[in-house]
Phi, psi and omega in degrees: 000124163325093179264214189230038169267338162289311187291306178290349177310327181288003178289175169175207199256321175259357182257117157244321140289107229237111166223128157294168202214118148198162180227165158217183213087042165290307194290325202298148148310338182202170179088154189252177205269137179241192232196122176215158187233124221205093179274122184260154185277166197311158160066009181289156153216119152239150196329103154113325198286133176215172162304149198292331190279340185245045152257140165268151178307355207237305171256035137294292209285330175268000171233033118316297189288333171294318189288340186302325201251020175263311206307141111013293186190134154212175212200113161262144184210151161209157171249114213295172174294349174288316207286318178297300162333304152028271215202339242044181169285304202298287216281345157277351175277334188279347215250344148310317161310296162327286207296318194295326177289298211300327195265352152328121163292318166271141166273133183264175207258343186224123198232149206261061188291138152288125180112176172235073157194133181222141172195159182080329197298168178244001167242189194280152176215136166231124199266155184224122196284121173092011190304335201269005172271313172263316177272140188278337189283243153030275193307304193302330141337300181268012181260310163337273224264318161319303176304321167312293183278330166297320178298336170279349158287322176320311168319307195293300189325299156338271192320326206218033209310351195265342164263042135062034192271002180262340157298301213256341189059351168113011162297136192311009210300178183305311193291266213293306164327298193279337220262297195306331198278349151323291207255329203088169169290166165236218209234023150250002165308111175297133184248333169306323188284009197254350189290340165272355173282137177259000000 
C-alpha cells in the first residue's frame, strides 16, 4: 500500500507544498483527455489507494469519494477532442494537467507529474515515470481524474446508447470498432484516432 514517503522526501525549506498529476484518457476513441491535480496532507494513509488501472471500479469510486474529503485542495481540468485534434494527445494531456494545477485554490510549491514529460506548467514540476504507482499524491490524482472521466462516459452512453460507452469507456475494444464502424462517428469521437479503422 502507498503511503506518503515518496512524496515527502521531496520536501526541503522551500518546497512545502507538494501535488500529484495525472491524467486518463489518453488511449480512447473518444471523449476528452481529463486531468486531476491532488494535494493530501502530510503523513495521511489511505486505505486501498494504488493506481487507478489495478482498481476495480466499485473501489474506485469509494476512494474517490475518500480523497475528495481527505484531500487539502484538489482540481479536476480536461482537454476536449477539439483541442486534441487540435494540438494532439500528448500536448492535450500536458495543457489538462495545466488547468487541474491552475485550478488548484494553493498554489503548490512542487507538482509530482505522472509520466516523463512536463512542458507548459506555471509552477517547478518534477516528472515520475510510474508515478501513480509510487507517489500517494499521483496515485490519488489518477483516481481523481478516472472517476471523472469514466462518469462522462456513463453520459455519452445516455446520448449515445447504440456504441456501448458505459463498457468500454470509449476505449478501442470490439464492441466499440463494430459500434463505430456501424453508425459511424458522433462529435465525441477523435477522428484522428479513427483513420486506421475500415
Amino acid at each position: 500500500m502507498l503511503d506518503y514517503c515518496f512524496d515527502s522526501s521531496h520536501k526541503t525549506e522551500t518546497i512545502k507544498i507538494i501535488c500529484g498529476v495525472d491524467e486518463a484518457g489518453r488511449g480512447p476513441l473518444a471523449g476528452p483527455v481529463v486531468a486531476a491535480a491532488c494535494i493530501l496532507p502530510e503523513g495521511i494513509i489511505i486505505e486501498g489507494l494504488d493506481d487507478s488501472k489495478k482498481l476495480t471500479e466499485k473501489k474506485r469510486e469509494q476512494l474517490f469519494k475518500t480523497i475528495t474529503e481527505v484531500a487539502l485542495d484538489f482540481s479536476v481540468g480536461l482537454a476536449t477532442v477539439e483541442e486534441i485534434e487540435e494540438i494532439n494527445i500528448l500536448n492535450a494531456a500536458m495543457l489538462a494537467m495545466k488547468r487541474a494545477i491552475d485550478g488548484l485554490n494553493t498554489v503548490p510549491d512542487l507538482a509530482l507529474i505522472d509520466g516523463n514529460t512536463s512542458r507548459g506548467f506555471t509552477v517547478n514540476t518534477k516528472t515520475v515515470v510510474h508515478g501513480d504507482a509510487i507517489s500517494q499524491s499521483i496515485a490519488a490524482a489518477s483516481i481523481l481524474a478516472k472517476v471523472t472521466r469514466d462518469r462522462m462516459c456513463y453520459e455519452f452512453d445516455k446520448e449515445y446508447p447504440e456504441y456501448g460507452f458505459a463498457k468500454h469507456k470509449g476505449y478501442g475494444t470490439k464492441l466499440h470498432t463494430d459500434a463505430i464502424k456501424k453508425y459511424g462517428i458522433t462529435p465525441v469521437h477523435r477522428p484522428s484516432f479513427l483513420k486506421k479503422l475500415k
